[in-house]
DOPAPA-594669 format. One record per atom (N, C-alpha, C): residue in three letters; x, y, z. Coordinates in steps of 0.2 Angstrom, whole numbers, padded with zeros to 4 digits, always signed. Example, Ala and Ser with C-alpha at 12.3 -4.5 7.8 and 13.67 -1.06 7.14 Angstrom:
BEGIN
ALA+0066-0028+0039/ALA+0062-0022+0039/ALA+0066-0016+0039/SER+0064-0011+0035/SER+0068-0005+0036/SER+0064+0000+0039/
END
This chain:
BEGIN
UNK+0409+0302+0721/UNK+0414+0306+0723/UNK+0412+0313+0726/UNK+0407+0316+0725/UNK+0403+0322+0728/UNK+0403+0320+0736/UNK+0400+0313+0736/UNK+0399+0311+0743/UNK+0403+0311+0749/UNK+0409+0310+0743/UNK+0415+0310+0746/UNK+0416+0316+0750/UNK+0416+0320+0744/UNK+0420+0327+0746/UNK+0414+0331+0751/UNK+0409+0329+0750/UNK+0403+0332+0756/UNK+0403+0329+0763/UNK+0406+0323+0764/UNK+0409+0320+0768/UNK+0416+0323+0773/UNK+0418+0324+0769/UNK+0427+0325+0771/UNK+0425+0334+0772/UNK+0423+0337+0771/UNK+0420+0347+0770/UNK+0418+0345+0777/UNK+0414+0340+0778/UNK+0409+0340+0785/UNK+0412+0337+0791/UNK+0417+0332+0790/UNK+0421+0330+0795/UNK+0427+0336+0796/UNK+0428+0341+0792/UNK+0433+0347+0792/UNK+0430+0351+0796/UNK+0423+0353+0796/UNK+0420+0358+0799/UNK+0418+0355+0810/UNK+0416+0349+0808/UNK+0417+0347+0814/UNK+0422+0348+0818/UNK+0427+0343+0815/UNK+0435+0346+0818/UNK+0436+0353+0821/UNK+0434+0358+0816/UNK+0438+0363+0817/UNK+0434+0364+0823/UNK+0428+0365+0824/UNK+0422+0369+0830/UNK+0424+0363+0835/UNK+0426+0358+0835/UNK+0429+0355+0839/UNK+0436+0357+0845/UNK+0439+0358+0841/UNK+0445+0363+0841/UNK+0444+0369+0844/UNK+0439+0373+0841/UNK+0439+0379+0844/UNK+0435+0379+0851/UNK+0430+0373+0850/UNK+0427+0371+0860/UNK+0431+0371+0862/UNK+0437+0366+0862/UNK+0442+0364+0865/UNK+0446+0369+0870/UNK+0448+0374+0864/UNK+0453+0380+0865/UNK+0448+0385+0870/UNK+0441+0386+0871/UNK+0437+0388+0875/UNK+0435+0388+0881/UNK+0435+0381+0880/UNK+0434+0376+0886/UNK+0442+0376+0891/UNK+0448+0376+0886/UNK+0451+0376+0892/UNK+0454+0382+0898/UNK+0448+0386+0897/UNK+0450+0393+0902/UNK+0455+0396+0900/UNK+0459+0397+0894/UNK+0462+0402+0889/UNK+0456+0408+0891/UNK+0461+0415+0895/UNK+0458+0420+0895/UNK+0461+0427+0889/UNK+0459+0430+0889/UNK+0462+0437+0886/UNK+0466+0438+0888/UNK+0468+0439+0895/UNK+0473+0440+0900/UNK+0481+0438+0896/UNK+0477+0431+0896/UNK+0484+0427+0896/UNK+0485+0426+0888/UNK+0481+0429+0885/UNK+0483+0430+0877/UNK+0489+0434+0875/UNK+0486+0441+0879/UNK+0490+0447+0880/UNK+0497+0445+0882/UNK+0496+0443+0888/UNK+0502+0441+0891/UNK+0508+0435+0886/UNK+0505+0433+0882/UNK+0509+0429+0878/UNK+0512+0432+0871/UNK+0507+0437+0870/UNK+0508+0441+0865/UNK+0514+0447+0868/UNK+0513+0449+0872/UNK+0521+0456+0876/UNK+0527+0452+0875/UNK+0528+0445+0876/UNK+0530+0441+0878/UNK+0536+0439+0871/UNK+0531+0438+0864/UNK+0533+0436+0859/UNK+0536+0444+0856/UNK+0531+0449+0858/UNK+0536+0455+0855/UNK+0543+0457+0857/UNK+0542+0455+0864/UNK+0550+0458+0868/UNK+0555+0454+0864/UNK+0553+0446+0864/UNK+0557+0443+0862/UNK+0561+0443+0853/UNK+0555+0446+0850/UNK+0557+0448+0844/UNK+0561+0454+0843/UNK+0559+0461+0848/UNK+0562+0464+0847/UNK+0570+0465+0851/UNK+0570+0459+0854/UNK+0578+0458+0856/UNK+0580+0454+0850/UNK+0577+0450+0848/UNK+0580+0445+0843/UNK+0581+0451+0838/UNK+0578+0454+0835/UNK+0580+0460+0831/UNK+0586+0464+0832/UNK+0585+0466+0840/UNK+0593+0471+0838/UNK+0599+0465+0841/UNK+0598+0461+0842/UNK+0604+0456+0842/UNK+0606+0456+0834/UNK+0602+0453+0831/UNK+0603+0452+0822/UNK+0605+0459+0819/UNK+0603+0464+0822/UNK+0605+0472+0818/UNK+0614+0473+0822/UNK+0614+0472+0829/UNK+0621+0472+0829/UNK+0624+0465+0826/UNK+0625+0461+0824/UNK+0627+0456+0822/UNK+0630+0458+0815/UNK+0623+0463+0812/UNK+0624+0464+0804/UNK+0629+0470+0805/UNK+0631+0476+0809/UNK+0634+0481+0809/UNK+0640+0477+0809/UNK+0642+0472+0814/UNK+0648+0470+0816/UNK+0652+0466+0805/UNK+0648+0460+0805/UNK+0649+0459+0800/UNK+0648+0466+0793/UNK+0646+0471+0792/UNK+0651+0479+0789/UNK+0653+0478+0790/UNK+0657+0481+0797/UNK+0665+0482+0798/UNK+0668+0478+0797/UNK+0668+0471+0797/UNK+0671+0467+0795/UNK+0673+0468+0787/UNK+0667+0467+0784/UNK+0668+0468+0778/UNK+0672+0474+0774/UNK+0671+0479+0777/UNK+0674+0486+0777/UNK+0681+0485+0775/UNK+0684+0481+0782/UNK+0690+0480+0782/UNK+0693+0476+0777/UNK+0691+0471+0776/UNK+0693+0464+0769/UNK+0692+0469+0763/UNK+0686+0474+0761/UNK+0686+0479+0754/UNK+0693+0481+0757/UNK+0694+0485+0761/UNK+0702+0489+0761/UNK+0708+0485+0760/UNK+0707+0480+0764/UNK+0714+0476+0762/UNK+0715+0474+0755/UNK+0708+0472+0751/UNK+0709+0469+0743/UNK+0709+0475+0741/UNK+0707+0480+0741/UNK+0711+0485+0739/UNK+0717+0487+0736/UNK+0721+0486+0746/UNK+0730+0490+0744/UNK+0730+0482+0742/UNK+0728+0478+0742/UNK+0733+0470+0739/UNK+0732+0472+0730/UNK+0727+0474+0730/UNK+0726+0474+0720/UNK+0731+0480+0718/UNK+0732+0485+0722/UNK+0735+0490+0719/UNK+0743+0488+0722/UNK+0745+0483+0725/UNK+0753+0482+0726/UNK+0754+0475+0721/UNK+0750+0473+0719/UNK+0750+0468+0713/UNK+0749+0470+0707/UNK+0746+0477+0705/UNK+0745+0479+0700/UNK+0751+0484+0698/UNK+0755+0481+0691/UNK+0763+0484+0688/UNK+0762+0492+0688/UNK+0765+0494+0689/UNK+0765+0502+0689/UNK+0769+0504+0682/UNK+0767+0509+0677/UNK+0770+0511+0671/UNK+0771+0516+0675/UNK+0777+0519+0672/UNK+0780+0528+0669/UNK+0774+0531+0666/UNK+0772+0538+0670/UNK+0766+0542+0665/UNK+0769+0540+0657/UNK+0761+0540+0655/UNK+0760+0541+0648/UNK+0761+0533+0644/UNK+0765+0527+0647/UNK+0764+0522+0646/UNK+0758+0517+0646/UNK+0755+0513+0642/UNK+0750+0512+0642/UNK+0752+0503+0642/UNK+0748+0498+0645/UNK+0750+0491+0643/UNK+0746+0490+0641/UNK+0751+0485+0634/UNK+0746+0483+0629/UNK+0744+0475+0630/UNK+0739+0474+0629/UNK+0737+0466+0630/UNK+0741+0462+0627/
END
């Protein structure tokens, strides 16, 4: 079982430095890291203020449905004469 697992550890390390030759070897610059990297921030930070107007639009929305359930509870709710109380 050890043999195993000192087997499978050593097939994982090869992999990986395998992998990382790979990514080396293919002419991947700093350049072009950067450049992917500006590229992923603009893109978030568009996606973010889309999603923050998104969430404003839906408050007002919501604003509006609190107010109308509002006047609807209080034109559904019986009105007493001051000083009357309803008993359950």
């Amino acid at each position: 079982m050890n043999k195993l697992i000192a087997v499978l550890a050593l097939l994982l390390v090869l992999v990986t430095g395998l992998m990382v030759w790979q990514f080396y070897a293919s002419g991947v610059s700093g350049k072009d890291i950067e450049s992917v990297k500006a590229t992923v921030r603009l893109e978030n930070e568009s996606l973010r203020a889309d999603l923050q107007s998104r969430c404003d639009k839906l408050d007002k929305k919501l604003e509006r449905i609190e107010g109308k359930l509002d006047k609807l509870i209080d034109m559904l709710t019986p009105k007493l004469p001051d000083g009357m109380k309803m008993v359950p």
